[in-house]
N, C-alpha and C positions, 0 to 999 in steps of 0.2 A: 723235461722236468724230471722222468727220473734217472736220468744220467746222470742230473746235479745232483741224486741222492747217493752215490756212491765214488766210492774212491777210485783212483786211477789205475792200481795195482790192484787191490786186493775186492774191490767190488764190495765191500761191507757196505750197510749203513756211514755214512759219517753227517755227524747232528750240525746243523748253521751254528756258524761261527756267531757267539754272545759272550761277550765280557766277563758275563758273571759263570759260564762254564766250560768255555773253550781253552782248550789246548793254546792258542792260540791270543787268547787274553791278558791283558799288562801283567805278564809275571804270576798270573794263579798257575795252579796244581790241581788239574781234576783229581777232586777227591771230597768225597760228600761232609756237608759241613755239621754231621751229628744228627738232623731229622730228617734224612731220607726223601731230601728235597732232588736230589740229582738222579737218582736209580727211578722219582718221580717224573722229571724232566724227560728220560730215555724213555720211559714207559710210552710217554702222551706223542712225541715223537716217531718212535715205531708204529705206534696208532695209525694214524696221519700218513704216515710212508704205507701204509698198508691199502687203507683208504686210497689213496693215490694212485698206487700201483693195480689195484682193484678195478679202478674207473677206467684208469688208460687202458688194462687191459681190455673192459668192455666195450672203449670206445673203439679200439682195435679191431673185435670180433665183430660190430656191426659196419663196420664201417665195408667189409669184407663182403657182407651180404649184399647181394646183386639186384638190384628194382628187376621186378618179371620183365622178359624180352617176349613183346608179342609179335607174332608174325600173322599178315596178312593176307589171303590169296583168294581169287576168283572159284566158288564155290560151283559144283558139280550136279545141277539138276537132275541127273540118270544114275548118280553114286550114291548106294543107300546108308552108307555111313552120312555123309553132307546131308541125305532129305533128312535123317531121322537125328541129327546133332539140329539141325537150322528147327524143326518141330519140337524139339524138346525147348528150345529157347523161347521158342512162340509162348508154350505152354508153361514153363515155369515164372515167365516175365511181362506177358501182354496179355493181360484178364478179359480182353473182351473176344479172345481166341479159345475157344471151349472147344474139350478132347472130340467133340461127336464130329463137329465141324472139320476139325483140323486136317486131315486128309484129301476133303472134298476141297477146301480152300488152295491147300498149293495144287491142287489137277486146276483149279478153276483159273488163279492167278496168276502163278506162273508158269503155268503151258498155254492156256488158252486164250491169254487177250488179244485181241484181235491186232493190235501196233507192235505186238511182237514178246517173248516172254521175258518175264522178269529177270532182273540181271541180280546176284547176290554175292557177297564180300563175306568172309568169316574169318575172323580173330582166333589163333591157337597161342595158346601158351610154350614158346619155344616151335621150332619146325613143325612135329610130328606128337604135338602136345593134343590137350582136352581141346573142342573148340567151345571159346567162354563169350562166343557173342558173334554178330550176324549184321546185313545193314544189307537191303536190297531197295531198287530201282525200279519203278514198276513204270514202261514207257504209254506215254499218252500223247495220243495226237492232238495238234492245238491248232488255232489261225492266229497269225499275229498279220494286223495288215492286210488283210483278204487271205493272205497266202500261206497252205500248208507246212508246219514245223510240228518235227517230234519229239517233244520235251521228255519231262520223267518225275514221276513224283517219288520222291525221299520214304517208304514205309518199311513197317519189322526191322524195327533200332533196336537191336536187346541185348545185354551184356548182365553176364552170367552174375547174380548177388555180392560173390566173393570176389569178382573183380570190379566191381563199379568204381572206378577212379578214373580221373581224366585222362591215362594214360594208355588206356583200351580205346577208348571212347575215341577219343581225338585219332589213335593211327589208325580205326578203322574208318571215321569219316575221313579223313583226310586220303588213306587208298583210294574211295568210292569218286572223291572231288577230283582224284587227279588222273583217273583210268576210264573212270565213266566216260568221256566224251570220243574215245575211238569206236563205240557203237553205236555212232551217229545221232547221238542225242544231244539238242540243241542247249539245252539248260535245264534247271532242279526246281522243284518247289518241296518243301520240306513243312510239314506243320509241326513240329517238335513241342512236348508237354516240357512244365518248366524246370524242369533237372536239367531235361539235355539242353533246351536252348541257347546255352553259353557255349555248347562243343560244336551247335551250326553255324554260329555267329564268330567263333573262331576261324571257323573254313571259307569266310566271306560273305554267306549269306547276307542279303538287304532284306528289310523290311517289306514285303509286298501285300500285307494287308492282317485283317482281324478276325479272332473267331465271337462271329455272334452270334446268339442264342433269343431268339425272339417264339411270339407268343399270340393266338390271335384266339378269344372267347367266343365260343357257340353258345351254352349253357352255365349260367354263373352260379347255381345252386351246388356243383358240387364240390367247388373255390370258397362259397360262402359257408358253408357247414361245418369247415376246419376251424374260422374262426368267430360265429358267433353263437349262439347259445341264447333260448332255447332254439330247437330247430322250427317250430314254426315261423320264429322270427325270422331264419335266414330263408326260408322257405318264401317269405310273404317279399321281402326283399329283394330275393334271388328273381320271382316274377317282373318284380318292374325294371330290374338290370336289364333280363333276356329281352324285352317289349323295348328297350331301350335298342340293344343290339342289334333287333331285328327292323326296326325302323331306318337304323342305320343304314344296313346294306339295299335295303328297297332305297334308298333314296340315293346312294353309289349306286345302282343299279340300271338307274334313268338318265342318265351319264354314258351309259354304254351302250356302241353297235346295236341298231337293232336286227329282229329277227335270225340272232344267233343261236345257236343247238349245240348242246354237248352231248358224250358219248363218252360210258364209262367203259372202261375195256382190261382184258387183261394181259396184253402185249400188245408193242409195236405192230403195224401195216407198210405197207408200201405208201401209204400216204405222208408217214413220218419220213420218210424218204425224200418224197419231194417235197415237204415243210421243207428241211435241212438244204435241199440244193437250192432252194431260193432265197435263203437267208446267209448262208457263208459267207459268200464275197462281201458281202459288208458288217463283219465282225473285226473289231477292231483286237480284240484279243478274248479267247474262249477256247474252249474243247470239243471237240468234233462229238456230235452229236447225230451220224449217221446211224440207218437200221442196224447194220452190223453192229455197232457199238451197243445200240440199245435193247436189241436182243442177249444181249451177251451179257450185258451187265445187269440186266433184270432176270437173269439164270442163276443169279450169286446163291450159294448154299446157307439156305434156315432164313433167307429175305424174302418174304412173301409180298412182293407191290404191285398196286393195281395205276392202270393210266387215266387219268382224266382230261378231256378233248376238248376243248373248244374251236366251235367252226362257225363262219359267218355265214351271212344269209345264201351265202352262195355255194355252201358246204368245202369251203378251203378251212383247211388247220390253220389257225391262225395260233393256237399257244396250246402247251399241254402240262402236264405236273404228273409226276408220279407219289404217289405215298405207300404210307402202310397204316393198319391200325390195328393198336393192341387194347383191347374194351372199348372205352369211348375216348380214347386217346385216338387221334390221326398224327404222321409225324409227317411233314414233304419233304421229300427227298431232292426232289430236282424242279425248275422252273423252265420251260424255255416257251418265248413268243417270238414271234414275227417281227415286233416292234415293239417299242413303250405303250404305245397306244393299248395292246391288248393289255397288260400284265396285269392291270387292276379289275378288270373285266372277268377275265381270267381266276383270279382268287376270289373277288365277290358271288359267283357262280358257282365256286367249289364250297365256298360257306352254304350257299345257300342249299346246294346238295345234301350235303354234309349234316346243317340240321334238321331237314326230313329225313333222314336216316338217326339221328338221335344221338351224331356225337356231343361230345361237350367240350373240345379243344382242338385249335390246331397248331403243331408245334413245326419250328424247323431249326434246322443250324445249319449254319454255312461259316465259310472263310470269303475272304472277298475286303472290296474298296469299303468306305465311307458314304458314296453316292450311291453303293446297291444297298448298304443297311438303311437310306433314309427312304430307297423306295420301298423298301419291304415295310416301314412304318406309317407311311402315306397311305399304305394298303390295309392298314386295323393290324398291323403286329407291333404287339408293345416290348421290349426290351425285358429278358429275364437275366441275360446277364454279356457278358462283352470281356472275354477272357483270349487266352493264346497268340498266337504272335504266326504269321507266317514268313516264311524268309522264299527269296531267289537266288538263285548263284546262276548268273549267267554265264553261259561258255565262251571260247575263246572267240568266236565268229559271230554271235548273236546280241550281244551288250545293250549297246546303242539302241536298235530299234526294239528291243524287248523291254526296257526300263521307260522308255517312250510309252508305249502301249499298256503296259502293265499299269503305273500311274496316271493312265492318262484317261481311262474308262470303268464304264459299271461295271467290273466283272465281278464272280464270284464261282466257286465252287460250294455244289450241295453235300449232305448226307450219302447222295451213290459216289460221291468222288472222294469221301473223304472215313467211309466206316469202313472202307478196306483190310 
């Protein structure tokens, strides 16, 4: 366009050829007709060529401008530049990673897990640039099928404020999806919040289940007090609730094993040992839940959880649950039984604990199937809310029988698999 605005020779302005002022017109004579209509003509002209040449320039200079080239590489556990670039991202971008914690956590998670340490990806702006984000691998042992496999969950996704664009995001998942499987891990599970879940879902990720958020009442006076007025009303109200709920689990209660005993404690035994080696071989798909493990992961930094034990009359562990609790809040972290048979047993037990000790709720979240959320509600936990998404990306070797197993049973992950 502006080639067409100039001459061949001489490179001036020359104005489009019109009738009523060209050179070039039947026989006129550029030459203004008395009001300064044609010196008007050139004026609006030059404008416009100006304008023109303005814009192309601009569109010129940006066009010029390069999208940021990130580069990608396998981050250095022992290199204090990598721990303290990958901590700064914790901390400027994962809120539920607090400065006191932050140190004890990468000693805890990524040197000490017992399936081996965590593997980590970091995003630099150019070679030898800022690093603007991070993506690690934390490996977890699993059973698919009776039989041992070491997966790896997807945790500390974080990219730097000033680069959040798909174009961080995506090349550093996309390293982690195509690298990760030479250190022997079978496949991913990823729980991504909803920003990124379209950058997991790009890398192939499926569907492999929900995050639910359920809810089970000890004490209803202190749920009633928010919303009625006066407070004796919720008071006199809150009474016939609780006689309500407590009738309830006496009468689950007569339903279950008798002559069972539980035992509150504050870490794993040798007996959670052999709970675990007599329940494996027949998990269709789960997380290893041996001492090793449960020692370890109940040493996490600023988690204070205690074990609750269920044993039958013959003092075998038949199921147990860890929690925590903050006032009269209890939160469970993790569920495991022997069988279906226990798991109601199990939490009507820990209710009943729980309100001789005077809490007033028990909370849990997990990810997991369909059929584990509807057992957790057959059990008195009511639905507070049913958000998140989790995906799989299976490896090149494990496909088949892991999309098999994964859709095919109860599973779920807790609160210890998943506040990482």
């Amino acid at each position: 366009m502006e080639q067409s605005l100039r001459s061949e020779k001489g490179g001036k302005p020359v104005l489009p050829e019109h009738p009523s002022y060209s050179p070039s017109g039947p026989g006129k004579k550029e030459k203004s007709n008395g009001n300064g209509s044609l010196p008007q003509l050139e004026r609006v002209c030059e404008k416009k060529e100006r304008s023109i040449r303005t814009a192309l320039s601009f569109l010129a200079t940006t066009s010029r401008k390069k999208a940021p080239e990130y580069h990608v590489r396998r981050a250095d556990p022992d290199d204090e530049g990598d721990r303290a670039s990958i901590m700064r991202l914790w901390l400027d971008n994962l809120p539920h990673i607090t400065r006191d914690i932050c140190l004890k956590r990468f000693e805890w998670l990524y040197r000490e897990n017992p399936a081996g340490p965590a593997l980590t990806w970091v995003a630099t702006e150019g070679n030898e640039g800022e690093v603007i984000g991070c993506a690690s691998v934390m490996p977890r042992r699993f059973v698919i099928e009776g039989e041992p496999h070491l997966g790896g969950l997807a945790i500390d996704f974080a990219i730097d404020r000033r680069y959040r664009s798909y174009g961080a995001a995506l090349r550093l998942q996309r390293a982690v999806s195509e690298q990760v499987w030479g250190s022997g891990i079978g496949f991913l599970l990823a729980f991504p919040n909803s920003a990124a879940r379209g950058v997991f879902k790009r890398m192939g990720y499926r569907e492999a289940g929900r995050n639910w958020n359920g809810a089970r009442l000890i004490r209803s006076f202190g749920k009633l007090r928010r919303h009625l007025r006066p407070i004796p009303l919720a008071a006199t109200v809150g009474a016939g609730v609780d006689l309500l709920l407590l009738i309830q689990n006496r009468v689950s209660l007569r339903a279950a094993p008798k002559g069972c005993q539980v035992e509150l404690l504050d870490e794993a035994d040798a007996r959670w040992q052999q709970f675990w080696e007599g329940r494996s071989s027949s998990i269709r798909f789960g997380t290893v839940h041996d001492l090793e493990y449960l020692r370890w992961r109940h040493s996490q930094p600023a988690v204070h959880s205690r074990m609750f034990a269920l044993f039958d009359e013959e003092g075998e562990l038949r199921g147990y649950l860890s929690f925590t609790r903050q006032g009269d809040v209890l939160e469970v972290r993790d569920v495991q039984v022997s069988s279906e048979r226990w798991f109601g047993p199990l939490l009507d037990r820990f209710w009943q604990e729980m309100y001789r000790a005077k809490a007033l709720v028990i909370n849990i979240g997990l990810v997991g199937t369909d059929t584990m959320i509807r057992r957790f509600q057959r059990a008195g936990f009511l639905t507070r809310s049913v958000e998140g998404w989790a995906g799989v990306l299976p490896g090149p070797t494990l496909e088949r029988d892991l999309l098999e197993a994964i859709h095919g049973d109860a599973w779920y992950l807790g609160e210890a698999d998943l506040d990482i």
